[in-house]
Every structure is written in C-alpha cells, then in structure tokens.
C-alpha positions as CSV (number, residue, x, y, z in Angstrom):
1,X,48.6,85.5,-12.2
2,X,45.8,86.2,-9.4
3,X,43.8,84.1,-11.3
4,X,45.8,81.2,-11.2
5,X,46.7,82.1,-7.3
6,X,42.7,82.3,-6.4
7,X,42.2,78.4,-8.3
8,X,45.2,77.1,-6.0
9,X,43.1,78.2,-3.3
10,X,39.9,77.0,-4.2
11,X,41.6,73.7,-4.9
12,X,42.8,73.3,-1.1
13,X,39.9,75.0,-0.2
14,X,38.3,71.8,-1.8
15,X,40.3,69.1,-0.8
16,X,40.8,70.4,2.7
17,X,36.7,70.0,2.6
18,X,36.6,66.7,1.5
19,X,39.1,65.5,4.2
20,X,37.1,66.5,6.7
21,X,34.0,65.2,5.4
22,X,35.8,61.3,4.9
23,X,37.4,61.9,8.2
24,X,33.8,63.0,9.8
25,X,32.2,60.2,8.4
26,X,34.4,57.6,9.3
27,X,34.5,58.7,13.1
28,X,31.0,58.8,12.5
29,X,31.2,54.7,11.6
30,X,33.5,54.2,13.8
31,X,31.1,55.5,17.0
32,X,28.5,53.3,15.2
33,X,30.4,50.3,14.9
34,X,31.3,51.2,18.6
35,X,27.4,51.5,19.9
36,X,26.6,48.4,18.3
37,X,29.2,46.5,20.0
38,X,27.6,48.2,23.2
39,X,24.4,46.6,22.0
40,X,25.3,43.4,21.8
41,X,24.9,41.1,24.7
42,X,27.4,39.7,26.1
43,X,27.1,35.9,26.0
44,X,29.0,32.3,26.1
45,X,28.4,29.2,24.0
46,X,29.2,25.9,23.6
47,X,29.1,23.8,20.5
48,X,26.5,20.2,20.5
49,X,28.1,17.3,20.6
50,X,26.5,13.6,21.1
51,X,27.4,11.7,23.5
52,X,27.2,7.8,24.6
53,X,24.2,7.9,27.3
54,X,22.5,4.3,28.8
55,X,18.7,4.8,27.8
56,X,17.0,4.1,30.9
57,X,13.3,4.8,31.3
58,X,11.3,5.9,34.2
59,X,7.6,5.2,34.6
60,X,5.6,5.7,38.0
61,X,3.0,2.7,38.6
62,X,0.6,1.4,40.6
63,X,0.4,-2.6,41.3
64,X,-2.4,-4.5,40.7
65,X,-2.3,-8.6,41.5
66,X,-1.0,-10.8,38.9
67,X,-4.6,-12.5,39.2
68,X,-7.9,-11.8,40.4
69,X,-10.9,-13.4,40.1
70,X,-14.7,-12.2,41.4
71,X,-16.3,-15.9,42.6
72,X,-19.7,-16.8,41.6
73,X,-21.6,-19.1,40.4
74,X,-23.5,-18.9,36.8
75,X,-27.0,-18.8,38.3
76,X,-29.1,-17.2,41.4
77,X,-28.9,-19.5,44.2
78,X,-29.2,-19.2,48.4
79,X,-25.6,-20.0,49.8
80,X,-25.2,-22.7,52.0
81,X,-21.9,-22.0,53.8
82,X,-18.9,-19.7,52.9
83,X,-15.7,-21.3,53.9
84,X,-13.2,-18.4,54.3
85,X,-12.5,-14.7,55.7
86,X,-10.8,-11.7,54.4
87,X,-6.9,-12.2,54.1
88,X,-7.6,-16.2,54.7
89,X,-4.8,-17.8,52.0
90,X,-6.1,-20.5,49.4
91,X,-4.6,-23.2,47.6
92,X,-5.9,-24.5,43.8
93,X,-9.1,-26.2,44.0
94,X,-9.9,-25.6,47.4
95,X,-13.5,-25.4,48.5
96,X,-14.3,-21.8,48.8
97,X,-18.2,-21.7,49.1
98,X,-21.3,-24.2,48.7
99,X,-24.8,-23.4,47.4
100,X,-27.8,-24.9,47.7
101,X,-27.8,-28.4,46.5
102,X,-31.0,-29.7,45.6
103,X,-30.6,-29.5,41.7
104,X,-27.3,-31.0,42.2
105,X,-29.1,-33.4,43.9
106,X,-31.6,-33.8,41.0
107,X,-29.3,-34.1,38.3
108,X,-27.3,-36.6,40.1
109,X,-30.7,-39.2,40.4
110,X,-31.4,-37.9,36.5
111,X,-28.1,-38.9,35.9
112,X,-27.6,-42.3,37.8
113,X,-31.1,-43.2,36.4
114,X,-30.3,-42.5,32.4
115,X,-26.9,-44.2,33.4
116,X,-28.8,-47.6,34.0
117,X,-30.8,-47.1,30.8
118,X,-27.9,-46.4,28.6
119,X,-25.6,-49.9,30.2
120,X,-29.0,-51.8,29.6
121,X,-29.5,-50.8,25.8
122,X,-26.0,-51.1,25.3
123,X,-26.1,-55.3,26.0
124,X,-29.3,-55.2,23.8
125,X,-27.6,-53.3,21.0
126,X,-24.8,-56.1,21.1
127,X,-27.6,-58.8,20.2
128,X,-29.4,-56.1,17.6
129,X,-32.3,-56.4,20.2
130,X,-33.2,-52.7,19.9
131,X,-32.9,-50.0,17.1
132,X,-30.1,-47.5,16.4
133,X,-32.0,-45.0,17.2
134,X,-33.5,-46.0,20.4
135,X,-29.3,-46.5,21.2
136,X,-28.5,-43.2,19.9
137,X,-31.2,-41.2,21.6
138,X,-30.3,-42.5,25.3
139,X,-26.4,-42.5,24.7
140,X,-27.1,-38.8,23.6
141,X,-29.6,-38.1,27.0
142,X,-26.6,-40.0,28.9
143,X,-23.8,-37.7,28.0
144,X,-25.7,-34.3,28.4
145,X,-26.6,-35.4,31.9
146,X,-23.3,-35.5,33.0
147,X,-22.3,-32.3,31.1
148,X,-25.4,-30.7,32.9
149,X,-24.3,-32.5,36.3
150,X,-20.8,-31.3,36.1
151,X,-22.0,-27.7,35.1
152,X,-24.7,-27.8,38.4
153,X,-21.5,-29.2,40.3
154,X,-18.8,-26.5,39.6
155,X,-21.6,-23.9,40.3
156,X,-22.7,-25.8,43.6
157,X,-19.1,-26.3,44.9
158,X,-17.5,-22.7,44.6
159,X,-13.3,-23.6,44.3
160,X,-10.2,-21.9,44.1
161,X,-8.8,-21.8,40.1
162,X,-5.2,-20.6,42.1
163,X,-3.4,-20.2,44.5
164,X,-4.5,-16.9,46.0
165,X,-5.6,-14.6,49.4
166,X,-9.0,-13.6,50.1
167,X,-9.4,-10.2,49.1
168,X,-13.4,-9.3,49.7
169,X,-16.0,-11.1,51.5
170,X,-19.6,-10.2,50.0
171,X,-22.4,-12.7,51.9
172,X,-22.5,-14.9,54.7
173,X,-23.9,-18.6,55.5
174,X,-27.5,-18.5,54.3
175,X,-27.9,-15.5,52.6
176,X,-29.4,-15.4,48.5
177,X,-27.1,-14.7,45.8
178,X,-29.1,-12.6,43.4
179,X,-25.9,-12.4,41.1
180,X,-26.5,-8.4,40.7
181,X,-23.2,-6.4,40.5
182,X,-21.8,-5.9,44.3
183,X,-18.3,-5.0,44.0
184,X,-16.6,-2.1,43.1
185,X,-15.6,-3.1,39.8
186,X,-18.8,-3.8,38.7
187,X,-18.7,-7.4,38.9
188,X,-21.1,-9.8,40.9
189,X,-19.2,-12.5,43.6
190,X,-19.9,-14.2,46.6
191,X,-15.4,-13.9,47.5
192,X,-12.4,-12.1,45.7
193,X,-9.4,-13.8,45.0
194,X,-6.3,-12.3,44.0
195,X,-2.8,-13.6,43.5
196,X,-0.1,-11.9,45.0
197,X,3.0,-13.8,45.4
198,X,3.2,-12.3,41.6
199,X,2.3,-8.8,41.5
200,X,2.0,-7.1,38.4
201,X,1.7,-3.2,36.6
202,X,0.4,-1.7,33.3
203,X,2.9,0.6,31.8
204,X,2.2,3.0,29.0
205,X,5.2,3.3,27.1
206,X,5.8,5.9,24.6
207,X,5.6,4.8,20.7
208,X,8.8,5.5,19.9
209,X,10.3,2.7,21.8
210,X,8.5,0.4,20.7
211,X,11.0,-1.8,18.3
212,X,13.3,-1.7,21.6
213,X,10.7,-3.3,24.0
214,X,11.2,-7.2,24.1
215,X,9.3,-9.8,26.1
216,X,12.0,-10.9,28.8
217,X,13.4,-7.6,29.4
218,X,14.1,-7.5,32.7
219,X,13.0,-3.9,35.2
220,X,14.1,-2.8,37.9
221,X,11.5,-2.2,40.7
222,X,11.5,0.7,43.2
223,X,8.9,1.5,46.4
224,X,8.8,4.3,48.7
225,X,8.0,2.1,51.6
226,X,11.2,0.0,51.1
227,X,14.0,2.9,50.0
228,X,17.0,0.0,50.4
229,X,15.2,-2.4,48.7
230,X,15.0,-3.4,44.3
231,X,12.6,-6.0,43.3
232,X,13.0,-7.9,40.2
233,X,10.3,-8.1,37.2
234,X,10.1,-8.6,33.6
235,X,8.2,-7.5,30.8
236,X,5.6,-10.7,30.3
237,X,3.3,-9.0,27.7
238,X,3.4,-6.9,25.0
239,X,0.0,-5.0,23.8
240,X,0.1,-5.2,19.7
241,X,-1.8,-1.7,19.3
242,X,-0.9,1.9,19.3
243,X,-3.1,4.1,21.3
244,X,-3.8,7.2,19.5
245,X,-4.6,9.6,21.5
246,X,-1.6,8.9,23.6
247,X,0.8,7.6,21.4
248,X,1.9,5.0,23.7
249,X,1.7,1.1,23.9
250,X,0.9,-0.9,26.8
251,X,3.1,-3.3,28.4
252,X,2.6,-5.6,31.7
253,X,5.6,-6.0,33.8
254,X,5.3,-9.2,36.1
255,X,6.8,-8.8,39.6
256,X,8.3,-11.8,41.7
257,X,6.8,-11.2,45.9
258,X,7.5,-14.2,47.7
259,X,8.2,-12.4,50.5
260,X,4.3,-10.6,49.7
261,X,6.5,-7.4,50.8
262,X,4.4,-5.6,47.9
263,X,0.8,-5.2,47.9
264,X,-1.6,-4.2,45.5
265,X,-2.4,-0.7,45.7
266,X,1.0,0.3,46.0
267,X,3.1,2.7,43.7
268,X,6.3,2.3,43.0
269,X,9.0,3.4,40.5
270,X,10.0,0.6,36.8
271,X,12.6,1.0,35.5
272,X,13.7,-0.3,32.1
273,X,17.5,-0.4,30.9
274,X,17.3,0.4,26.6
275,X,21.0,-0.2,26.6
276,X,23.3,1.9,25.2
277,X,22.4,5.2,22.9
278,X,23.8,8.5,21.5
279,X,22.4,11.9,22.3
280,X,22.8,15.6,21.9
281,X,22.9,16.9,25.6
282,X,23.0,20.7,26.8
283,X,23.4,22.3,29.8
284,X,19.8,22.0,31.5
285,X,20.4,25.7,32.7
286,X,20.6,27.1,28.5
287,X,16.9,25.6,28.3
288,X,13.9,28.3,28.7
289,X,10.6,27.8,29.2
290,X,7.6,29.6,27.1
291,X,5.6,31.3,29.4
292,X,2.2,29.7,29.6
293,X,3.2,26.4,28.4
294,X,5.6,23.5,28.6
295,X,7.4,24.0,25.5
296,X,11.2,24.4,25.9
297,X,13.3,26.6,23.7
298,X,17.1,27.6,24.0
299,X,19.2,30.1,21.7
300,X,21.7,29.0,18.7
301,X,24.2,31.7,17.9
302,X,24.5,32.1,14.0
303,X,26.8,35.1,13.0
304,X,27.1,36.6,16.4
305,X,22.9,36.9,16.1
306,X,20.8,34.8,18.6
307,X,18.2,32.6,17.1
308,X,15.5,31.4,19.0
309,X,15.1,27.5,18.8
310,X,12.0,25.7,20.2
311,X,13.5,21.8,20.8
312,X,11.3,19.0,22.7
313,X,13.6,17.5,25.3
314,X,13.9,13.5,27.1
315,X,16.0,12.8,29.9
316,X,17.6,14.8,32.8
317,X,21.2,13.4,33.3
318,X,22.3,14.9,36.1
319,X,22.9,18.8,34.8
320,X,22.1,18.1,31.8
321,X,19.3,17.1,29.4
322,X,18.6,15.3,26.5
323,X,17.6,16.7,22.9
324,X,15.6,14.9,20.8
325,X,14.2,17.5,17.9
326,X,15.6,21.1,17.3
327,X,19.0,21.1,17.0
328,X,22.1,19.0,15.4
329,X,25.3,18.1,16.9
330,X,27.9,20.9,15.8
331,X,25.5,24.0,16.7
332,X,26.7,26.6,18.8
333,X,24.7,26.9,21.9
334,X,24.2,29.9,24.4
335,X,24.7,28.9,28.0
336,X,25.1,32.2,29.3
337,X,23.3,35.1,29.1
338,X,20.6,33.3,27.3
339,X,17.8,35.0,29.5
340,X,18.5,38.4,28.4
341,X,18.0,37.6,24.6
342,X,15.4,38.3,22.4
343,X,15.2,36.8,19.2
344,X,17.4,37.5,16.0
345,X,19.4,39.6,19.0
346,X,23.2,40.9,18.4
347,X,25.2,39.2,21.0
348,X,29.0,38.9,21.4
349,X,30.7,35.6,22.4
350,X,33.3,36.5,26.0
C-alpha cells in the first residue's frame, strides 16, 4: 500500500515538473517574442503606384549663332580696303572686303582677249574654214578663263553669303593676308560673320529618348537675363549617331531673335514637352544616398524585414521623384524611418 502511495507521488512529483518546465519555456518565448518586437524599428510605408506624369525635359545650353562664317579669300593676298567694323550689320552679297586686283586684272585682259579668238573661229567653223580641233581647243581655253576669272573675282571681292553682324575684325586697309590661322577657332579670316536674328544650341539628349525626338518639336526657351520672358524654338536637326561614351544623341534646336534679345554666348534653360507618360514616383525624402557616390537606394519592406534596393532615379516633381529601374508598382515602400535601417533589418509597420 506504501508502495503504491510513494508512485502517486512520484507521478505529481513528475507532472508538477513538467508544468513548470512548458510554462518556463513559454514565458521564456514569450519575453523573446517580446525583445524582438523591441528590436524592430518602427517604420511607415507606402505601396508604388504609377501615375500619369507630362515628360518634360530639362537641358542647360549655351547659344551659339545659327550661322557663322570666318571670311577669306582662297589665296595669300595684300588687302586693299576692309569695308566694315565690329557689330556693323550686313545684308547678302554685300561688299565686305577687296584685295589686291591685279590678277583680276590679268585674267580679265586673258579673258577678253581668248573671247575675241573664240567669236572669230566660231564664223570660220560655220564655213569649215578651220579644223575641229583648232575650234575645240580655243572654246575649251575660253571657258576655263572665265571659270578662272570668276574664281580670281569672288576671292578679290570678299561678300556677304547672309544676312549677318560683324563679329571680329582681323586686318586693316593695306595690310597682307598670309591666310595663317588668326582666330580663336583655328580658322584664318580677314572678318567674322555670324547670324543672329536665328540663334541656335546643341543639345545632348539621352539615348533613351530617342524614338520620341521629332524634327518640329517645338522647346520652350528660358534666360536668366530675361526671368518674364519664353522664347520659341524647334528642334531643326537630328544627329543619326549614338555617342558611346555618353549615350546621348545630338540635336540642334533653332531659336527665332528678331528682337536680337539673345546673344551668342548666352546660357539659357530648353525645354522639351515628351507628352504624356506613366511613372512609379516616391516620396523624394524615402531616397538615400550611398556615401561616396551618387547612387540612390531606398528600402522595400518584404515580411516586416527591410531590403535594401539600389534604383536609378529621373525627374523631381515637386516632392517627389521619378523611378525608372529598381522597383515595380505594388511594392511596399519605407517613407519613414528609413535612415535608421540596415539591411535585411526587422522593422514594424506604425
């Protein structure tokens, strides 16, 4: 009977044991469960969502004249008299400088004389007086005298090819044209001329834009100098290559300046309208920086655990700013906190 009495005990004995062990451990998960909660940063998030954004893009420029044209003519010469000044205006085919003209001279008497040749062998030719050949050969001389005359000539008599300002004066009356390189781009000229009632700019564009750019497009044209003021332009050209190391194509924007408010030299802000577009946007403020560079990265919450994200961001609109790589529409984004994290984190959502 003790027996059985002693096993009864050693039975509760037991299971009074056991109780406390499952009810230590489970206060024992419990304070863990607890301290991880503790861990966890506190964060908010917001899910990605695209939205309906006008594609406008911004480039920074400088202007350069529509046209511009170092004056000189083909061959070494002394000058005889410069017509114009710095800033003088010009109209087409205007005299602009003279040179020397004694081999004009020369070829004109060459010319006049092979000229009286030629009409006489052609009323001897009529009567089959002379041979073909004799014809031939002077009708040949004839005409490469007055392709040499009107090559001395447009060299002799320096004109305007447009309408255009004086823009650098290199000589004066009387000096010798050596046709050396004299200006700052490398060029030789007696006068610049540039156009600028039509101002132009060279924009690099990025490659991925490229089906979207059309010739027409109109920009819109900021300067500092005039705040209150938008000038007109359009895209005139379109380069047909890919430049590699950039990634970009070229395109020149022509700018209307009857006014000739603009000036070469200038910078001012293009802007071209893309039209209508989707795009993920965030919160510019859930975007982080890596330290040393200019990579952006923000943090996606997956199962209450923050994963780091790198993403390569476009435009700012207003607060917030375009994604174009790293994340799709439907992830859930940190927007607060997000400085605090570390990667693969424990975070809770307030």
């Amino acid at each position: 009977m003790k027996t059985i009495r002693f096993s009864n005990l050693l039975i509760v004995a037991g299971l009074l044991t056991l109780a406390t062990a499952c009810d230590s451990g489970k206060e024992k998960e419990a304070q863990a469960n607890q301290t991880e909660v503790k861990q966890a940063m506190p964060v908010r998030t917001m899910i990605a969502k695209t939205e309906v954004i006008n594609r406008n893009i911004n480039y920074t420029v400088s202007l350069i004249p529509f046209k511009e044209i170092y004056l000189a003519p083909a061959a070494p010469g002394k000058i005889s008299k410069i017509n114009v000044e710095i800033g003088d205006r010009v109209t087409k085919d205007q005299l602009v400088a003279t040179m020397n003209r004694t081999n004009l001279e020369s070829a004109r008497i060459n010319i006049a004389n092979l000229e009286t040749t030629y009409k006489r062998l052609e009323e001897l030719k009529k009567t089959n007086t002379i041979s073909d050949q004799q014809y031939d050969e002077v009708k040949t001389a004839y005409e490469a005298s007055k392709v040499s005359y009107q090559f001395l000539l447009d060299n002799t008599e320096l004109k305007a090819p447009f309408n255009g300002v004086i823009s650098g004066k290199y000589f004066e009356n009387g000096e010798n044209f050596s046709g050396a390189p004299n200006t700052r781009a490398g060029k030789s000229a007696i006068v610049t001329i540039v156009q600028i009632n039509q101002l132009k700019a060279l924009v690099g564009i990025s490659a991925s834009y490229f089906p979207q750019i059309k010739k027409g497009m109109k920009a819109k044209i900021t300067c500092d100098i005039y705040p209150d003021q938008t000038f007109i332009g359009e895209i005139y050209n379109i380069y047909p290559t890919i430049n590699d190391a950039t990634k970009t194509f070229t395109v020149e924007v022509k700018i209307n300046n009857p006014d000739l408010k603009l000036r070469p030299g200038m910078f001012a802000k293009i802007q071209l309208n893309l039209g209508e577009g989707e795009a993920i946007l965030v919160p510019t403020i859930a975007l982080i920086k890596q330290t040393g560079t200019n990579d952006m990265y923000l943090f996606v919450n997956k199962k209450n655990i923050a994963i780091k994200q790198p993403v390569l961001t476009g435009r700012l609109f207003d607060d917030k700013t375009e994604i174009i790589e790293g994340i799709s529409e439907g992830d859930k984004i940190i927007i607060a906190g997000q400085n605090k994290l570390k990667d693969q984190a424990a975070i809770i959502v307030k």
